[in-house]
N, C-alpha and C positions, 0 to 999 in steps of 0.2 A: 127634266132634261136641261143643260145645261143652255144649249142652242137646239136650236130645230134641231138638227140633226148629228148630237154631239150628246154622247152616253156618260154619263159618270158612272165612280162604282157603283154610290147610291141608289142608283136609277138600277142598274143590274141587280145588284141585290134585293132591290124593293119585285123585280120583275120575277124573282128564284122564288122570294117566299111567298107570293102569290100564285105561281105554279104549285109549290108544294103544298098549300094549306089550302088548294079546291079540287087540285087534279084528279084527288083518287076518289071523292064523292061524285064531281063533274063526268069520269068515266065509270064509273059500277065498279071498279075496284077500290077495296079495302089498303090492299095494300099492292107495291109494283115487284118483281123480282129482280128487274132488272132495268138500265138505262144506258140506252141507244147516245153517245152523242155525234152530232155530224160534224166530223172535221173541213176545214179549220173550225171556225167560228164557233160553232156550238159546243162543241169541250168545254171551254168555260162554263157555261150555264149550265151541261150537262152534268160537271159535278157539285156544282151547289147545288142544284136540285136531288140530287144523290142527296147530299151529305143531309138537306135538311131535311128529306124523305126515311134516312137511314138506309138508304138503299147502299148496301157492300157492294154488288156487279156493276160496273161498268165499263161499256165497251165504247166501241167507236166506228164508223162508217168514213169514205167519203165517197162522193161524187162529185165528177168534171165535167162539166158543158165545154170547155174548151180546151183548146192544144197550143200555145201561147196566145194567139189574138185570132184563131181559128176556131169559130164555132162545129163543134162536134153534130153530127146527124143525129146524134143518138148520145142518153148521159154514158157515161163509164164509168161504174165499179171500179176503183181504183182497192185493190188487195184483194183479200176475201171476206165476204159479206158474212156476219152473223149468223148462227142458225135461227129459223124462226122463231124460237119456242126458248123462254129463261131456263133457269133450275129446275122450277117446278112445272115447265111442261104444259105452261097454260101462254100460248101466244098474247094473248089478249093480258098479262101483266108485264110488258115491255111497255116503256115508253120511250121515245123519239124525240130526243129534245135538239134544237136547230137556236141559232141567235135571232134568226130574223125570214120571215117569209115575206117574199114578193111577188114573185111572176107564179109563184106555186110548181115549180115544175120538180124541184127536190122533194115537195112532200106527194104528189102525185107519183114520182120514180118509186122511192121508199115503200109507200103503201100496196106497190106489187109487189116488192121483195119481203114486207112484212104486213099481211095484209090483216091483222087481227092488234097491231100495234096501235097503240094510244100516238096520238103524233101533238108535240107543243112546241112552242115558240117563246122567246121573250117578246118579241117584236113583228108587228104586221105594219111593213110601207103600203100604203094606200095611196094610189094616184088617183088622179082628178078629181073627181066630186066626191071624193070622201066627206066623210063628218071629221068634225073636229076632233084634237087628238081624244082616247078613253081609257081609262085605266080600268081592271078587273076582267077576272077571268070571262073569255067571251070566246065565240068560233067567228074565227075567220071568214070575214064576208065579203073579201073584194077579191073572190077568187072565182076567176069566168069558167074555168074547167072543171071545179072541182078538183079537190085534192083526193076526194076518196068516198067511201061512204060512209063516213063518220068525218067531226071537223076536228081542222088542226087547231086545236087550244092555243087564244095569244092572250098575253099576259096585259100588253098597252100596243094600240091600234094610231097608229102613225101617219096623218096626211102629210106626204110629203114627196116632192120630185126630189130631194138631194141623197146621197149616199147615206147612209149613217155610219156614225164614227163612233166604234167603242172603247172603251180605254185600252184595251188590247190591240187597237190598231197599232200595227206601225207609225214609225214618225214619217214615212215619205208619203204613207197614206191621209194623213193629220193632216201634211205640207200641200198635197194632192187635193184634200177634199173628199177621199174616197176609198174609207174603209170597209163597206162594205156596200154593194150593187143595193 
């Protein structure tokens, strides 16, 4: 990474083909039918991990915690959600790909609505006593509720209180410091 908390593409790409060249060993799938990505942020990653997966389906998610600077009681489904199950009818070859997990509360919502889904990440922010940064496929371990009952795959494990900034941020986000929570 370029700064603590400042993503180059290098860094994203380095994070896609490490998703793609363990995820389907690391989950008992040979191969995925299909890929979940969550908007915003996750589109991106979600279709490099397509493309280097050769995965042809991809769709897209999102969910809202909030209503401009009002925290929602509850996430919102914004559209219509996916059905559970790809082409082939086997839920369990979707994967769920996200830019970045932190509070875990996106892959916990998700994992009801797709509860047989593969779920990964480029990115795991780790506050406090994390360990130092890690690269390679690994599950998510600074997650107090659990995401699910399977782990969210992250690609590099992040100690870090600041936002992180992908190259897709915005520039008032750059300007800001705060491309993504």
């Amino acid at each position: 990474m370029t700064h603590d908390n400042v993503l180059a593409w290098n860094d994203v790409e380095a994070c896609a083909d490490l998703l793609a060249e363990h995820l389907p060993a690391a989950c008992g799938e040979p191969e995925f039918d299909r890929i979940i990505g969550v908007a915003r942020g996750g589109l991106v990653p979600a279709v490099l991990v397509a493309a280097k997966l050769r995965v042809k389906r991809v769709e897209s998610v999102q969910v809202r915690y909030y209503d401009g600077d009002r925290r929602l009681d509850a996430p919102v489904m914004l559209g219509s959600a996916p059905t559970p199950y790809g082409p082939s009818g086997n839920p369990a070859k979707t994967l769920i790909v996200d830019e970045l997990v932190d509070s875990g509360e996106t892959m916990r919502h998700l994992s009801t609505i797709f509860p047989d889904a593969q779920l990964a990440t480029l990115i795991a922010r780790q506050r406090g006593e994390a360990p130092a940064a890690r690269s390679g496929l690994l599950p998510w371990i600074n997650d107090p509720e659990g995401a699910a009952d399977r782990p969210v795959w992250v690609a590099r494990a992040v100690p870090t209180e600041q936002w992180i900034l992908f190259p897709w941020s915005s520039a008032a986000d750059v300007a800001a410091g705060s491309g993504t929570p």
